[in-house]
C-alpha positions in Angstrom: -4.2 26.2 0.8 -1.8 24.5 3.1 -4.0 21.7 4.6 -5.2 21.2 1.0 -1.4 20.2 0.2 -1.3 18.0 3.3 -4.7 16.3 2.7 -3.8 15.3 -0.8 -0.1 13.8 0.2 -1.8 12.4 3.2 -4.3 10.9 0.8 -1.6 9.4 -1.8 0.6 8.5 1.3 -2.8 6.0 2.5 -3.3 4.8 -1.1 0.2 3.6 -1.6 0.8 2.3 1.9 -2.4 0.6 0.8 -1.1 -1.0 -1.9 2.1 -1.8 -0.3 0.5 -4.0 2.1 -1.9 -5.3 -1.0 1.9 -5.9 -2.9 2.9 -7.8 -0.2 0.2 -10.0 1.0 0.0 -11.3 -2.8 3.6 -11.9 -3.3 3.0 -13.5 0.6 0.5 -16.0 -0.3 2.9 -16.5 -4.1 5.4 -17.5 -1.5 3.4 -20.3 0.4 1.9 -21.7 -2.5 5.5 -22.3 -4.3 6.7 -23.6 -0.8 3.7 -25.5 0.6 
């Protein structure tokens, strides 16, 4: 039951860092397009 708890946090921990990185290579490219 335990690695079933770890496998789904570890799970949601990849999706969000996922979209972290998503989050910030849109608000990245927002960035250059205002500046350049």
């Amino acid at each position: 039951m335990r690695y079933l708890c770890i496998g789904l946090v570890t799970e949601v921990l990849y999706v969000l860092d996922h979209l972290i990185v998503v989050e910030i290579i849109v608000d990245r490219d927002r960035l250059i397009g205002i500046l350049g």
